[in-house]
C-alpha positions in Angstrom: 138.5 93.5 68.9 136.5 92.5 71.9 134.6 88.9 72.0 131.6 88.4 74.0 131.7 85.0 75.9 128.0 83.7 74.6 125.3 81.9 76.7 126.4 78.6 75.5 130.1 79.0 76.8 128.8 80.9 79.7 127.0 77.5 80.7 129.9 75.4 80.2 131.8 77.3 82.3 129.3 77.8 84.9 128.9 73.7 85.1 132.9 73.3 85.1 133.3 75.9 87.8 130.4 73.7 90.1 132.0 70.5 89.0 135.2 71.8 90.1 133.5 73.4 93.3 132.2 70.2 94.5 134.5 68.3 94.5 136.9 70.4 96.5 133.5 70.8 98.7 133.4 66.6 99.1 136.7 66.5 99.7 137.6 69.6 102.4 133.5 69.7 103.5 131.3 66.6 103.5 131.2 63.8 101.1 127.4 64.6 100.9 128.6 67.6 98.1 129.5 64.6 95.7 125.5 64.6 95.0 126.0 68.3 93.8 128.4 66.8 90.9 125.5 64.3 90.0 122.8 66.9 89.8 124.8 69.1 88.1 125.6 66.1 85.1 122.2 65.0 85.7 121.5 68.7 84.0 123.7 69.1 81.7 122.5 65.6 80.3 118.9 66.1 80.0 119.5 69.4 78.6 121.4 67.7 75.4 118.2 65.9 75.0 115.5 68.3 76.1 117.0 72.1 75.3 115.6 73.1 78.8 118.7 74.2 80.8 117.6 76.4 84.2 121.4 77.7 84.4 121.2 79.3 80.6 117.8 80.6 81.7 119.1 82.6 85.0 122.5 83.9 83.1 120.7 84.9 80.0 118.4 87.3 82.5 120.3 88.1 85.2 123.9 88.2 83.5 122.9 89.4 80.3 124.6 86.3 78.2 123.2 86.1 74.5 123.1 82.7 72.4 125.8 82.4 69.7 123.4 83.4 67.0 122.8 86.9 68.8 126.5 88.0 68.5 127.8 90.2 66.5 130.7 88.3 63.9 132.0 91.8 62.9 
């Protein structure tokens, strides 16, 4: 049976993966990355209140990621 990862997942991941990114960024790099960890919460919380999230838009078009309501539950 193969799952599809869906859009919403896809997102999550994506904003883990920067999190995670950043910090070893800050830490190795510059501390200037840290402000790529706020903008990327600064995101994800305005898209819990708005819907509008640019990552889901780019990954939906240029990955190809579907919404959970899209997927086949065979």
């Amino acid at each position: 049976m193969e799952r599809k990862m869906s859009l919403e997942r896809a997102v999550e991941a994506f904003a883990g993966f920067m999190v995670l990114l950043s910090v070893v960024l800050t830490y190795f790099v510059h501390p200037g990355f840290v402000w790529l960890t706020v903008f990327v919460g600064v995101n994800l919380f305005q898209q819990a209140f708005t819907g509008f999230c640019p990552a889901a838009i780019v990954l939906r078009k240029a990955c190809g990621f579907k919404p959970c309501a899209q997927l086949s539950t065979r």
